[in-house]
Structures are given as C-alpha cells and as structure tokens.
C-alpha positions in Angstrom: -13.0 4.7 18.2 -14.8 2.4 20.7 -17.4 1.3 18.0 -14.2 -0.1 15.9 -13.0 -1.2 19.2 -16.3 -3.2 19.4 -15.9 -4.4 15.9 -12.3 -6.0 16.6 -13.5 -7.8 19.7 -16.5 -9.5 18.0 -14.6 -10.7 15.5 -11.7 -11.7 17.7 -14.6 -13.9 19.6 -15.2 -15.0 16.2 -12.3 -16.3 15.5 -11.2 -17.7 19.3 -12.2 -21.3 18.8 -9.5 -21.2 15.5 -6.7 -18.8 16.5 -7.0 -18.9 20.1 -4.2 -16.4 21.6 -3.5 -15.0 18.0 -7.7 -14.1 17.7 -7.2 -10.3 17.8 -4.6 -10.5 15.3 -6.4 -12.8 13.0 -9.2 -10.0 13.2 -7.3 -7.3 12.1 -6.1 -9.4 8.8 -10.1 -10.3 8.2 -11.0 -6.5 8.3 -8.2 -5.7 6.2 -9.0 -8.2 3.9 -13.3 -6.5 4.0 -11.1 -3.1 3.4 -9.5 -4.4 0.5 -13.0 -5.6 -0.8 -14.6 -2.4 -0.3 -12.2 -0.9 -2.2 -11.4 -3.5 -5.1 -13.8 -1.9 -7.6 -11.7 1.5 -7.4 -8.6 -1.0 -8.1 -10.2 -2.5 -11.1 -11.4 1.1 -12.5 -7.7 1.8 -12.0 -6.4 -1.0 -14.1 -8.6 -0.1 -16.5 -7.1 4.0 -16.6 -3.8 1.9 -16.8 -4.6 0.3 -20.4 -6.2 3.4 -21.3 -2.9 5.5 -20.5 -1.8 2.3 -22.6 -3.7 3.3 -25.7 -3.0 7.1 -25.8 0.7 6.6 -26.1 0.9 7.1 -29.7 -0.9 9.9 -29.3 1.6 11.2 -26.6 4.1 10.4 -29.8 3.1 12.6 -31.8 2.6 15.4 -29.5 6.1 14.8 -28.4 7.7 15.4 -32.3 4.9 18.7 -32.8 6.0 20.4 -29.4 9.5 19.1 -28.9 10.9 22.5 -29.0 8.2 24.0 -26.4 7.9 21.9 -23.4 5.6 24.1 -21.6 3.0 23.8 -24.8 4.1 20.0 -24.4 2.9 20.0 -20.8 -0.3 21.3 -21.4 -1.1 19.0 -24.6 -0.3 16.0 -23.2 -2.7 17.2 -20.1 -5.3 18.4 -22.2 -5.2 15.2 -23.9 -5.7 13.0 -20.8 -8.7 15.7 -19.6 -10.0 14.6 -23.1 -9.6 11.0 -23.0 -11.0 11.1 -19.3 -7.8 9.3 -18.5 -6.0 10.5 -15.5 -2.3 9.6 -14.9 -2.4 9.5 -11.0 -5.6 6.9 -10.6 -3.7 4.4 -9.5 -3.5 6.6 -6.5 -6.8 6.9 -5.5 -7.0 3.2 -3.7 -4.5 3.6 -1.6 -5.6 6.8 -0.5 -9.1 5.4 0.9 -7.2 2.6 3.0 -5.3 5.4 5.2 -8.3 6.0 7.2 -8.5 2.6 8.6 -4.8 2.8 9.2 -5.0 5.2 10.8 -8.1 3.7 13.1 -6.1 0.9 13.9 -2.6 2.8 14.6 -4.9 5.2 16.9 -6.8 2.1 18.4 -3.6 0.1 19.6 -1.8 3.3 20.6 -3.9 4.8 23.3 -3.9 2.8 26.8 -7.6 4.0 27.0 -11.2 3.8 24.6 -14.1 5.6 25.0 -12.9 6.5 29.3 -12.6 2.7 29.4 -8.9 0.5 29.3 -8.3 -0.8 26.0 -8.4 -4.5 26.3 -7.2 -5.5 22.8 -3.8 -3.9 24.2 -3.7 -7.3 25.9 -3.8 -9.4 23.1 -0.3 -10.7 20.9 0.4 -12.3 17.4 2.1 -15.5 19.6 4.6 -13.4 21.9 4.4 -10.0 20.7 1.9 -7.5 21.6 -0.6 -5.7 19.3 0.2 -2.2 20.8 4.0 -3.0 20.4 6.3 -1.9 18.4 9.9 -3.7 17.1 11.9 -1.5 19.2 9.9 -2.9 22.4 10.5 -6.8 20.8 14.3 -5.9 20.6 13.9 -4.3 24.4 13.1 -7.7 25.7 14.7 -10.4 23.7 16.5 -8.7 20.9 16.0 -9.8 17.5 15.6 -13.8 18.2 13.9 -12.9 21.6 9.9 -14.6 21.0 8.7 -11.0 20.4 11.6 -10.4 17.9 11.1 -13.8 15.8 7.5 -12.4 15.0 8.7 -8.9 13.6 11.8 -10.7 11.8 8.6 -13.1 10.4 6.7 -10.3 8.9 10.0 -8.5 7.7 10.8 -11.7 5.8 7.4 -11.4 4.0 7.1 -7.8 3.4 10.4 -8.4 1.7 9.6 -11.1 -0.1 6.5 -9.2 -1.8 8.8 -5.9 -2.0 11.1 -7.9 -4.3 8.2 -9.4 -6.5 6.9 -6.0 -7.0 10.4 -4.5 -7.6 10.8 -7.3 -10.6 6.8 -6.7 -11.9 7.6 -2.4 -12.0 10.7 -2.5 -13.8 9.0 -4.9 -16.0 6.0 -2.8 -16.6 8.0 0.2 -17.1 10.8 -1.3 -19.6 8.0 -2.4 -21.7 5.6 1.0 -21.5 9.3 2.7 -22.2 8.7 5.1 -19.0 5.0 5.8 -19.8 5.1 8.8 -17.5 7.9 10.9 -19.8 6.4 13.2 -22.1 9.6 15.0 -23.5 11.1 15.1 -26.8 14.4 13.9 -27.8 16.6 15.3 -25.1 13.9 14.1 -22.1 11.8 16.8 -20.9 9.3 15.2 -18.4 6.1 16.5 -16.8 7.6 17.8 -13.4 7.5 15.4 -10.8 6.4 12.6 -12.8 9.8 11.5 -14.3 11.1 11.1 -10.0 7.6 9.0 -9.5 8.9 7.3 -12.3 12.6 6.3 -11.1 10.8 6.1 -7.2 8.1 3.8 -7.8 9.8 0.4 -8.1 11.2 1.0 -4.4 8.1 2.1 -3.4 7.6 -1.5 -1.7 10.7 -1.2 0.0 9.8 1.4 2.2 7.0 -1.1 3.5 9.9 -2.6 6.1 9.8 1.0 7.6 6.5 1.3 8.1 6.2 -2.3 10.1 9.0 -1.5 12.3 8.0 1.6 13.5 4.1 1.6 14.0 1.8 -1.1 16.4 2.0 -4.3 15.5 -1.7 -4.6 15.1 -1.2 -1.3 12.0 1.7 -3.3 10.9 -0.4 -6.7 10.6 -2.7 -4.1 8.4 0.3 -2.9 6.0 1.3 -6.3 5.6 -1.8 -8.0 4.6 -2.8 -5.0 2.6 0.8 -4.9 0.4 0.6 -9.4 0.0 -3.2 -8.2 -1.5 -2.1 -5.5 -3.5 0.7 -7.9 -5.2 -1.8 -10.6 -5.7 -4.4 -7.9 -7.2 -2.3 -6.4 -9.5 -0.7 -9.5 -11.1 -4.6 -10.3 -11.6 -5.8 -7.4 -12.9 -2.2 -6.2 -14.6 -1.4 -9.4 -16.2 
C-alpha cells in the first residue's frame, strides 16, 4: 500500500506545474488510463470472442430446431459447441475483472487515515473543493448539493450519466440486431440459466455506475469514472 502510495505522489509532483491543487486527482485519471492500457489487449481478444459468438449463431439455429423438445440436451450442445469453437460467452468479463484490484488499491489507499505507520498525505489533497478521501454524503454535509464540494460530485454524476445513456442506446442496439445472442431456446424461449437475466440486466448495467461514485472515495470514484468514459470510447472502437 505505501509503494502505490509512492506511486500517486510522484506522479502528482508530476503533474503540479499543470493541475496544481487538482495534481493528485489528475494522477489517479493517468494511472487509470496505464490500467486501461495494460489491459486493452484482453479487451480486443474480447471483441474478437464477440464476432466469433457472431459467427456460431447459425449454428446455435440449428441446434435450437434438433433439441427444441429437450432443453437440458439443448444446454449442453450449445456449450459443447462454444468448448469446440474455443469461444466463450462470458469473455467480455474477463477485463473488467483485472481492473478490481486497483480499485480496490485506491478505495483502500484514500480510506485509511494511515500508510505504512505513517499519515496518509494524499488524504489532503481535493478535485477543486472536494477531498480525495471523501465521499458525496460528506459534500452534502458541508454545503449540500450546490455546496463547492457538492458541484464536483453533481459534475461527475452528470458525466457518468451521460456515458450510462450512450451505452444504454449502443446495448439495446447490439442486442436488437444479434436477436438476444445469449438465448438458446426453441420456440417457446428456453434460455441457458442466468444468461437470459444477463441479457434483460446488461443495458442498465451503466446505470449502476452513479452508485458506485456516490458511495466510495472520491479518489475510487475519479477511477470508475475514467474507467466507464474509456470503456465507451473502446467499445465503439473495437464494436463498431
């Protein structure tokens, strides 16, 4: 924890001559842009199981009219078929789940009032007039919601919403073309369990964004909202 610590403050002494106040906060959205790096050839790998689930649909077809009267032999064809093809239907998944470590280093990081025995100094720093180790609830403590602390959180739940609502357009859009990709029923429905309420979830999944950023640090909040505006841009890149 106090390495990362170390890591923060360099490159909030990095970028003091152009941020000044806002330094440490400007650090956090570097290193979860070098994050996002890291893990962009996992995203692209991704995309590429996406067209493949793409291509096996007519497959998936046909299995549906040979089994449509046994969905548990349905099941297990249409996962046999995907163990074949090498294609699996959850790795989209698998990019998100390597960020949660860093979130987690920062949430920990601007949580605790000490590092390594020492005080945390980066609890000192703010994104203009609310502090990294706060939370909304704190900005609506002293100032409310237009308070100066208030007007930053009500500045990032602008954006998160604004990319929630793209990506609430982009996965309907996905899924009205694929015509629910993830069902694997005959005619009267039958899905793969759990998959068909991923399916109907997913397109709020962005939504739930707002309750992440007003209930952790602000410093892990900067982190979810940099990461969700660079997943939006990513996959209109690599899912056009």
């Amino acid at each position: 924890m106090s390495v990362f610590a170390h890591l923060v403050e360099q490159l909030a002494d990095l970028l003091q001559p152009l941020f000044h106040a806002s330094a440490a906060a400007a650090a956090i959205v570097l290193f979860t842009a070098l994050v996002r790096l890291l893990v962009h050839p996992l995203s692209r790998a991704a995309a590429r199981g996406q067209r493949a689930q793409a291509e096996l649909r007519p497959k998936v077809a046909e299995l549906r009219k040979r089994h449509r009267k046994n969905p548990e032999k349905l099941q297990k064809a249409i996962l046999e078929l995907h163990a074949e093809e090498k294609v699996s239907p959850l790795a989209g998944c698998l990019p998100s789940l390597l960020q949660l470590p860093a979130f987690f280093l920062l949430y920990h990081l601007f949580s605790n009032s000490t590092v390594g025995g020492e005080v945390n100094g980066l609890l000192t720093h703010q994104l203009f007039a609310a502090p990294l180790g706060g939370r909304w609830a704190d900005a609506l403590g002293h100032g409310g919601v237009f308070g100066a602390a208030g007007l930053v959180y009500l500045g990032l739940f602008v954006v998160v919403a604004a990319i929630a609502l793209f990506n609430y357009r982009r996965t309907k859009q996905t899924m009205a073309t694929a015509k629910d990709p993830v069902a694997v029923g005959g005619g009267d429905g039958e899905q793969i369990p759990g998959l068909g309420a991923v399916s109907k979830v997913m397109p709020f999944m962005s939504f739930f964004t707002l309750v992440t950023v007003a209930v952790v640090p602000l410093a892990a909040a900067l982190y979810v909202v940099t990461s969700t505006a660079w997943s939006a841009v990513e996959r209109a890149a690599l899912y056009r």
